[in-house]
N, CA and C of each residue as an Amber inpcrd file, in Angstrom:
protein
   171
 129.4990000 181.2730000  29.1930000 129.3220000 182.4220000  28.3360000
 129.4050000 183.7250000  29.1300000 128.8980000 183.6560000  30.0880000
 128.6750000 185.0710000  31.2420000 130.5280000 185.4420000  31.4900000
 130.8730000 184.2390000  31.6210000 132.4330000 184.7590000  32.1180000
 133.0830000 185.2030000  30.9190000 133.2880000 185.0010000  29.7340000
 133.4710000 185.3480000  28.5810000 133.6140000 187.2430000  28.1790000
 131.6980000 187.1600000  28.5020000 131.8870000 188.9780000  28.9190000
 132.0480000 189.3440000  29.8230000 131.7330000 188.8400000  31.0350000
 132.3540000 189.6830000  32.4460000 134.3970000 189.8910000  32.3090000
 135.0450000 188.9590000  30.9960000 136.5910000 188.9590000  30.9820000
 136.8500000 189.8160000  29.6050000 135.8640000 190.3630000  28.9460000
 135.9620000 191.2460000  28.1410000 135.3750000 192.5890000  28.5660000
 134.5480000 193.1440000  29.0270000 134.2910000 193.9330000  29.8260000
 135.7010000 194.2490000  30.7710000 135.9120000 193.4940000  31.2920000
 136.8080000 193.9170000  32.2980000 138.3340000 194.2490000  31.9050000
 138.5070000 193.4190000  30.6650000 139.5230000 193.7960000  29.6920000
 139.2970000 195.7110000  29.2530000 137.8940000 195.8080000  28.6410000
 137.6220000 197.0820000  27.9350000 137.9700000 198.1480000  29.2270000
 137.4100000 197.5210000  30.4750000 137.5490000 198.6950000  31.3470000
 138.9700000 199.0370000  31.8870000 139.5630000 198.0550000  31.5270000
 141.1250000 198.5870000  32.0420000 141.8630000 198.8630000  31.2110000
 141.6190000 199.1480000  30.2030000 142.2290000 199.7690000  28.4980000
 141.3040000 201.0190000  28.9190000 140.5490000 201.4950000  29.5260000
 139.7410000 202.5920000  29.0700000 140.5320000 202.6840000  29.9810000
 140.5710000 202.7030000  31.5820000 141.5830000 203.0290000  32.7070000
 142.8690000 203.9260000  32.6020000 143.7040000 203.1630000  31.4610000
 144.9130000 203.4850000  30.7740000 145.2110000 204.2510000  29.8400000
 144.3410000 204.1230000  28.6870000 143.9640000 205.0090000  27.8080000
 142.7920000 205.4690000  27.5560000 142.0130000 206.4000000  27.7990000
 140.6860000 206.5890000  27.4400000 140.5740000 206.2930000  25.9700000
 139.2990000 205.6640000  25.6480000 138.7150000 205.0020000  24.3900000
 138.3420000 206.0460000  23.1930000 137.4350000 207.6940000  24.2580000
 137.3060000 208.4450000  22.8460000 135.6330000 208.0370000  22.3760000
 135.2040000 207.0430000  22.7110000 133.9890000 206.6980000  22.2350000
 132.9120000 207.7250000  22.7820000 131.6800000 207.9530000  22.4060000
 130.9370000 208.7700000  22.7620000 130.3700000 208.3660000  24.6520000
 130.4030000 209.3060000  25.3200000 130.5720000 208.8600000  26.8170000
 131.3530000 207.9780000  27.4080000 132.5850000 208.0780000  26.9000000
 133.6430000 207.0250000  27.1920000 134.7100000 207.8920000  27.0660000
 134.8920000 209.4020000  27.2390000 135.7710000 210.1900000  26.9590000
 137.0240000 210.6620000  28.1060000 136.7110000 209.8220000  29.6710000
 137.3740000 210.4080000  30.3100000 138.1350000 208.7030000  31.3680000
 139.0860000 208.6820000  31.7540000 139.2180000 207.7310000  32.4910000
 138.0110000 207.6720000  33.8840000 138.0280000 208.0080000  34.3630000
 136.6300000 207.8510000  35.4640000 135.3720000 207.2520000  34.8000000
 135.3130000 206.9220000  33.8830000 134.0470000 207.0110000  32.8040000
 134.1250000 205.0730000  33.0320000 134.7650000 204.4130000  33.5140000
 135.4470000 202.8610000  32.9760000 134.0290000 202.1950000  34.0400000
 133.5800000 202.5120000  35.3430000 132.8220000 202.3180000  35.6800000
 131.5230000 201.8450000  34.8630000 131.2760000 202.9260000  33.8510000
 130.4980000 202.2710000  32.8300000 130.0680000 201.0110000  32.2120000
 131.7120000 200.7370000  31.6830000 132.0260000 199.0690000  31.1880000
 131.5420000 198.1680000  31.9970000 132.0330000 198.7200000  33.4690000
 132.2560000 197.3460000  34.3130000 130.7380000 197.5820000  34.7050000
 129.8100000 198.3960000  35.1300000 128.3070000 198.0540000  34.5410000
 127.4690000 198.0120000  33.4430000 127.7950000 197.9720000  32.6230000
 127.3840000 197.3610000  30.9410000 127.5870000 195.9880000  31.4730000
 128.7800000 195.4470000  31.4710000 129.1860000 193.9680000  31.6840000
 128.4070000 193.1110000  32.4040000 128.5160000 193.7040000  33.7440000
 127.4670000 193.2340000  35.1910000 126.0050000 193.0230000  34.8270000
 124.9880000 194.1410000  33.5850000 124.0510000 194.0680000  33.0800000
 123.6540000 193.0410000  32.1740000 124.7640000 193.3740000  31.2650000
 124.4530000 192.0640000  30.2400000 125.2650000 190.2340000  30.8250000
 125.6170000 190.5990000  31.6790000 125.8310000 189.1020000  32.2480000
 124.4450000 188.4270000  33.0560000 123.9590000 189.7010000  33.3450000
 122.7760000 189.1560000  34.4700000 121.6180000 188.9860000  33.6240000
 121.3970000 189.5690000  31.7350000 120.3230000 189.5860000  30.8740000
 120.2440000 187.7100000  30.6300000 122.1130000 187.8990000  30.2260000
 122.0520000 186.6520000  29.6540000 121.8320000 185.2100000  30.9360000
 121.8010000 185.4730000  31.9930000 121.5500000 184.2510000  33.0620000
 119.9930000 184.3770000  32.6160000 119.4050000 185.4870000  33.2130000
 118.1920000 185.4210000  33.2310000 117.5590000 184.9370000  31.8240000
 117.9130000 184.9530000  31.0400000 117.6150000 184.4830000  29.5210000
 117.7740000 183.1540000  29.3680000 118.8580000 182.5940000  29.9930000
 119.1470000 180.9500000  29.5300000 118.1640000 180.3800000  31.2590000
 117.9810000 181.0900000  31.4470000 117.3240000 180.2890000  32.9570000
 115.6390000 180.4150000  32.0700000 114.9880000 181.4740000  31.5300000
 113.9700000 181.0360000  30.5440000 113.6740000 179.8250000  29.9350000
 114.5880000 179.5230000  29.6200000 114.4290000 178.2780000  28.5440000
 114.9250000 176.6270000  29.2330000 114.8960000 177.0370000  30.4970000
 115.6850000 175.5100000  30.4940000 114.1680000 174.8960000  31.6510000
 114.7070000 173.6180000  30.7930000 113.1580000 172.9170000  30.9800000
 113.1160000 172.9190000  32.4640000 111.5100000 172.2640000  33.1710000
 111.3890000 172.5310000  34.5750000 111.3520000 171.1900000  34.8940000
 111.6780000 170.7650000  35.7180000 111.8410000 169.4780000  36.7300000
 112.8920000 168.2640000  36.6930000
């Protein structure tokens, strides 16, 4: 699942790269950095989230 968004993220950030998106703080190409830490964030929510739940021993 993590690779899923770390390959959509990284998709969004190189469409923003090329064309800026226009979205609110997403208005300039330099801005793509963003994505690619949004991505890095919510990849590391969702480890830490499924590592919650998985049984111990």
């Amino acid at each position: 699942m993590t690779k899923i968004i770390m390959v959509f993220f990284a998709l969004v950030a190189a469409i923003q790269v090329i064309k800026p998106l226009g979205w609110p703080g997403l208005r300039h190409r330099r801005d793509a950095w963003k994505l690619a830490l949004g991505g890095f964030v919510v990849a590391v929510a969702a480890i830490v989230f499924t590592a919650m739940f998985q049984p111990v021993g």
